[in-house]
Steps between C-alpha positions, in 0.01 A plus 500: 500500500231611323399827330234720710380797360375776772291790404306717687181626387196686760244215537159722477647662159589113319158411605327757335685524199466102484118559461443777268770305282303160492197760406705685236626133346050405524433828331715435213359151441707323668460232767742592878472137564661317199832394589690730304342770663455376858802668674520816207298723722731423797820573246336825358406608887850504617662568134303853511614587866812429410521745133375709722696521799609850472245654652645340825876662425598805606740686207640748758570270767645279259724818392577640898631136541823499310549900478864630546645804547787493206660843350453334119307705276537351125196314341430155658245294232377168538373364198344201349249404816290253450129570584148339472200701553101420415316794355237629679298545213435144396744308783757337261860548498748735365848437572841701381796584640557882690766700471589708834738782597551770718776746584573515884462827749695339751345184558481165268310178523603131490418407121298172605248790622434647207405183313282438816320801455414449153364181620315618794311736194466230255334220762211721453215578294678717283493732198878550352437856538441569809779203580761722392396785639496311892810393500661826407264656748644207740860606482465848439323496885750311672828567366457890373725409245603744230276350241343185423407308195311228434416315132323197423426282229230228511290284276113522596288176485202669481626665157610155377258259644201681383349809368796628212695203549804656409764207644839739435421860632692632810345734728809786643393731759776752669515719816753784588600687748766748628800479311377250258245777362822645328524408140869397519454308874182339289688405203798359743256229648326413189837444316585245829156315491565451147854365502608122534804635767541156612602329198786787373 
């Protein structure tokens, strides 16, 4: 049997990313119709809508969707999730891991969620700041949890790629709230973040 490979992409929006592509590949001295480039524009098209399918999530619903009512109120963290992002600034990638927790108020979440929210936020034009910042705003909303924190780490093309060029810095960016705005709640999640638990 062979392999088929479906993806779904709106029509109207491939076609006219298709042609200001082959423009953008003509206006940097290139030529759309060499065979190397023939089906790029195409790739890029449906590429782009898919980096930047976010915009078509819904964080919250994603949230309401696996929300349980559960009496457990210790810190729940999720750490190490992946995430890809393109900066708004110049459209290249960043890409880290985040670090997620929250302390329930009666209610906690399926973990996949969480991960899903971070990349409902990252499959967008992004900046790491504000990144952070929406997916604590995310959870805080639907769960009313006790506190939420969020940290992530992530390596910026456009810092490596051009301008300073600098191929080893690490961008961190953090958001509290609730409990976590207590020094020793703080210090509690930043010790876990930071510890190899699975290997002791």
């Amino acid at each position: 049997m062979s392999y088929k490979k479906i993806e779904q992409y709106e029509e109207k929006i491939t076609s006219h990313l298709v042609e200001n592509y082959r423009e953008t590949l003509t206006l940097l001295g290139e030529n759309p119709d060499r065979e190397g480039l023939k089906k790029t524009p195409h790739r890029v098209a449906k590429a782009m809508q898919y980096l930047t399918q976010g915009y078509h999530m819904d964080p919250k619903a994603i949230l309401e969707s696996a929300k349980f009512k559960e009496s457990f109120s210790e810190m729940v963290l999720v750490k190490d999730i992946e995430l890809y992002s393109l900066c708004e600034h110049h459209l290249l990638p960043f890409f880290g891991k985040a670090h997620v927790a929250y302390i329930p108020n009666g209610y906690i979440v399926g973990l996949s969620k969480i991960a899903r929210v971070v990349d409902c936020f990252s499959r967008r034009l992004q900046v790491q700041e504000r990144l952070t910042h929406q997916i604590l705003d995310a959870i805080q909303d639907v769960l009313h949890p006790l506190g939420v924190a969020v940290v992530i780490e992530a390596q910026h093309l456009c810092m490596m790629m051009r301008g300073v060029q600098k191929q080893n810095s690490v961008t961190t960016t953090s958001a509290f709230s609730g409990q976590f705005e207590d020094e020793r709640t703080r210090s509690e999640f930043i010790r876990l973040i930071s510890a190899d638990l699975m290997h002791r």
